[in-house]
C-alpha positions as CSV (number, residue, x, y, z in Angstrom):
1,X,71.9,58.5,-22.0
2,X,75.4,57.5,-20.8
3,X,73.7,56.4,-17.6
4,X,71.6,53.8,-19.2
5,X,74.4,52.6,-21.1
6,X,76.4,52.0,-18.2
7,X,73.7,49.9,-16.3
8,X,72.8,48.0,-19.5
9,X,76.5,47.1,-19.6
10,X,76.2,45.9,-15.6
11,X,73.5,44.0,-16.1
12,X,74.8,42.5,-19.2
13,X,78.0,41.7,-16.9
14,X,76.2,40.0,-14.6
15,X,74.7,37.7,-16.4
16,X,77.3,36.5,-18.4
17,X,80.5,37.0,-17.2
18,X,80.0,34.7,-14.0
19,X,78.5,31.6,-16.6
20,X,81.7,32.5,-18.6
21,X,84.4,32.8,-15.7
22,X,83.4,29.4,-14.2
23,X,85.3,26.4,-15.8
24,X,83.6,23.3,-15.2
25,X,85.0,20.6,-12.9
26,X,87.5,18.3,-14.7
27,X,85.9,14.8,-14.9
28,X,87.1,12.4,-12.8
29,X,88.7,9.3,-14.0
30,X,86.0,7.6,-13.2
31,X,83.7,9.8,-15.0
32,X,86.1,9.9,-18.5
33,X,86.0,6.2,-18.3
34,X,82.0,6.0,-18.2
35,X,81.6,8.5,-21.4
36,X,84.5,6.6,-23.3
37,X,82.3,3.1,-22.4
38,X,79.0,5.0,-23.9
39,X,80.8,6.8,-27.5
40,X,82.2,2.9,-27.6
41,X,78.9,1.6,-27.5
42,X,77.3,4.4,-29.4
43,X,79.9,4.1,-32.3
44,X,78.7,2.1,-35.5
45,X,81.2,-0.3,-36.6
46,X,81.7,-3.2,-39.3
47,X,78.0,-4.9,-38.2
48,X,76.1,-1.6,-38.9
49,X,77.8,-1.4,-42.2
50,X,76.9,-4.8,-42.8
51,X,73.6,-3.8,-42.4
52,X,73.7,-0.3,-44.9
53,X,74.7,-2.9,-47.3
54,X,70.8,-4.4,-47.2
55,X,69.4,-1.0,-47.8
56,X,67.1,-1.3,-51.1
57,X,64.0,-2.2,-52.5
58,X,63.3,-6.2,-52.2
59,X,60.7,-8.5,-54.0
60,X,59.6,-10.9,-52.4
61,X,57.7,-14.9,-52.8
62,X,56.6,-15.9,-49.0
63,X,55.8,-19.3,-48.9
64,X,53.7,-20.3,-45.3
65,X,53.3,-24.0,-43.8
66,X,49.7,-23.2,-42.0
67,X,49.2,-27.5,-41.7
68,X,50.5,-30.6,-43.3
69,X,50.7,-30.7,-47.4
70,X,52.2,-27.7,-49.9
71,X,53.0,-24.2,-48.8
72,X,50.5,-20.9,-49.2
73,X,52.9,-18.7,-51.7
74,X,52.3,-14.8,-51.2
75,X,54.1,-12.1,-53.2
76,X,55.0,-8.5,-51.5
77,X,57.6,-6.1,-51.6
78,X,60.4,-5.1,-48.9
79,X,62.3,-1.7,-48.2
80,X,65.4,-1.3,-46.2
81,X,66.8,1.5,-45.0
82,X,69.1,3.0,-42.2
83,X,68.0,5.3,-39.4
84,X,69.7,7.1,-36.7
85,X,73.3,7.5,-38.1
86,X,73.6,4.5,-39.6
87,X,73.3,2.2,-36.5
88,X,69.5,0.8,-36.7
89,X,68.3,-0.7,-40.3
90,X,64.3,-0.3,-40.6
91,X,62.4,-3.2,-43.0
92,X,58.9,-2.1,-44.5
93,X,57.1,-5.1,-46.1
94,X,54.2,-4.4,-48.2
95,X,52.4,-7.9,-49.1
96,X,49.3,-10.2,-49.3
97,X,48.8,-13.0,-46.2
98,X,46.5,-16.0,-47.1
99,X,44.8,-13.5,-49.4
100,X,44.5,-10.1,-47.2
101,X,46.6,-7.2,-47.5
102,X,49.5,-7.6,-45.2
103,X,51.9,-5.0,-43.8
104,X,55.0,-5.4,-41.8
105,X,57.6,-3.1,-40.0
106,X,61.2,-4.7,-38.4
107,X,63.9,-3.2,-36.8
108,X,67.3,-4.7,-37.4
109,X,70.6,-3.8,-35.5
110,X,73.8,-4.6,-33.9
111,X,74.5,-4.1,-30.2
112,X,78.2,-3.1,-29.2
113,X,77.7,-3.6,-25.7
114,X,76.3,-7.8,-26.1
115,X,78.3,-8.2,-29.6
116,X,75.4,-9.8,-30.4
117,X,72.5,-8.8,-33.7
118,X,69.1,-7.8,-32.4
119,X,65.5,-7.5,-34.6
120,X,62.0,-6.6,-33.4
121,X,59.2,-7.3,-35.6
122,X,55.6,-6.3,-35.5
123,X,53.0,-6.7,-38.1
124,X,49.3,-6.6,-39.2
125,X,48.6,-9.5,-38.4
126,X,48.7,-8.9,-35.2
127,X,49.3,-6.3,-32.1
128,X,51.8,-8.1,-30.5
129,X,55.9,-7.9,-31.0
130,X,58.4,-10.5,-31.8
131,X,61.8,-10.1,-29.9
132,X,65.0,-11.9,-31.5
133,X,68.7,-12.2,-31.4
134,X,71.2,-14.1,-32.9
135,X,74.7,-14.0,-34.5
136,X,75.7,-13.3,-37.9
137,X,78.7,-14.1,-40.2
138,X,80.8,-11.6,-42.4
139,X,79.1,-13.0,-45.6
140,X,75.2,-11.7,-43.6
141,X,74.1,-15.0,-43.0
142,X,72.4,-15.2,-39.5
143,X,71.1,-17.4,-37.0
144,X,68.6,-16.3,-34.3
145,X,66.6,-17.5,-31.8
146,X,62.8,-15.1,-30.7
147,X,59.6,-15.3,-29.2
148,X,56.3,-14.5,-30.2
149,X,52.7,-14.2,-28.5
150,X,50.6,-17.4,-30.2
151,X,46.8,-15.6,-30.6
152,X,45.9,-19.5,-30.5
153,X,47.1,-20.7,-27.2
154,X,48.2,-17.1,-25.9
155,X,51.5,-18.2,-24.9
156,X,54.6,-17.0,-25.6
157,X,55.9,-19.3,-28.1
158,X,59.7,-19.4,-29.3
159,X,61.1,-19.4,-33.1
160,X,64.4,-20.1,-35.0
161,X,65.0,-18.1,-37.5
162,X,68.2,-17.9,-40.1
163,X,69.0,-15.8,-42.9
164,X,71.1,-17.0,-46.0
165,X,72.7,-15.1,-49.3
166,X,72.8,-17.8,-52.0
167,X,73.8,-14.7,-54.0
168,X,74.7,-10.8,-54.1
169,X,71.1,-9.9,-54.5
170,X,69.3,-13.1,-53.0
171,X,68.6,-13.6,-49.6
172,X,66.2,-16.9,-48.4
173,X,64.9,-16.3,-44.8
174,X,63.4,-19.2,-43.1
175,X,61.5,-19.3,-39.8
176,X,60.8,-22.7,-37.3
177,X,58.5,-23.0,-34.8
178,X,56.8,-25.7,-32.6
179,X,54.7,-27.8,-35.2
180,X,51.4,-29.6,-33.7
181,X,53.2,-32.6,-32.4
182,X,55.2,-29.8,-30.2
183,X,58.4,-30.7,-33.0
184,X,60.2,-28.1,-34.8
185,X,58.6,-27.3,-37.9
186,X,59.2,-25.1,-40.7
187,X,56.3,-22.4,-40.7
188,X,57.7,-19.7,-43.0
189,X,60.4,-18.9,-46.0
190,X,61.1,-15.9,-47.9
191,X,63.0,-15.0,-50.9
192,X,63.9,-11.3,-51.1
193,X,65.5,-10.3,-54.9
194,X,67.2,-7.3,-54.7
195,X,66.1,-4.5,-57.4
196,X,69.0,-3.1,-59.2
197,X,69.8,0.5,-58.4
């Protein structure tokens, strides 16, 4: 019986007193540098609690420029909410589009490494994604600038997009794109009411 004890506790030894007894190599400078670049970058700041801030349950009145004459008004709902440790906001939109059930998912975020606010949209309307970026001020009022694929023409076509509080719980979002004299034209506004908590 002591035998088997004894090689038990040698084999034991083996395998973990040499993982233990090695320290690893020191980074080098070089090396230290690189992970201190990647926690700065990975590190949510000011902008990401900018965003928390948004998190909540949103009404919403969409009005849509589809030609010349008065808007298409739609109403639908919004949730925000933050996902991985506070650094990404997600947007789920749960509405009616020119009289069809409409549904809608964005990411919103802020990108230490540009210093610059990001969104990517994608919808129901399509199966397609809209890339955007843009700058925003302290009070969350944004502009930004994106592309979209037209199912139309099937060209990429770009978009202007701004964001504006006219009050604590009121946010008007208004979109531009290339109207059919090739001007900028207003194609899209939304006003989200924030539901109390």
């Amino acid at each position: 019986m002591n035998r088997m004890r004894i090689q038990a506790f040698v084999v034991l030894a083996t395998l973990v007193l040499p993982a233990s007894a090695a320290e690893p190599p020191a980074p080098s400078a070089e090396e230290q540098a690189a992970m201190e670049a990647y926690q700065k970058a990975a590190a949510p700041g000011p902008e990401h609690a900018q965003l928390a801030a948004m998190a909540g349950t949103y009404d919403m009145t969409v009005r849509s420029w589809y030609g010349p004459g008065e808007p298409a008004t739609d109403k639908g709902t919004a949730t925000r909410r933050m996902i991985l440790g506070n650094r990404v906001m997600v947007e789920d939109v749960d509405a009616t589009m020119m009289g069809q059930p409409f549904q809608g998912q964005g990411l919103h975020g802020y990108d230490n490494v540009t210093r610059r606010y990001w969104s990517v949209w994608n919808d129901s309307m399509g199966t397609g994604v809209m890339l955007s970026d843009g700058e925003c001020d302290a009070k969350g009022n944004c502009s930004f600038t994106g592309r979209f694929n037209d199912p139309v023409g099937g060209a990429g076509r770009a978009a202007r997009m701004t964001t504006r509080w006219t009050d604590a719980s009121t946010e008007v979002f208004e979109m531009y794109g290339p109207g059919p004299d090739g001007k900028e034209a207003k194609m899209m506004e939304i006003t989200y009411r924030k539901r109390g908590p």
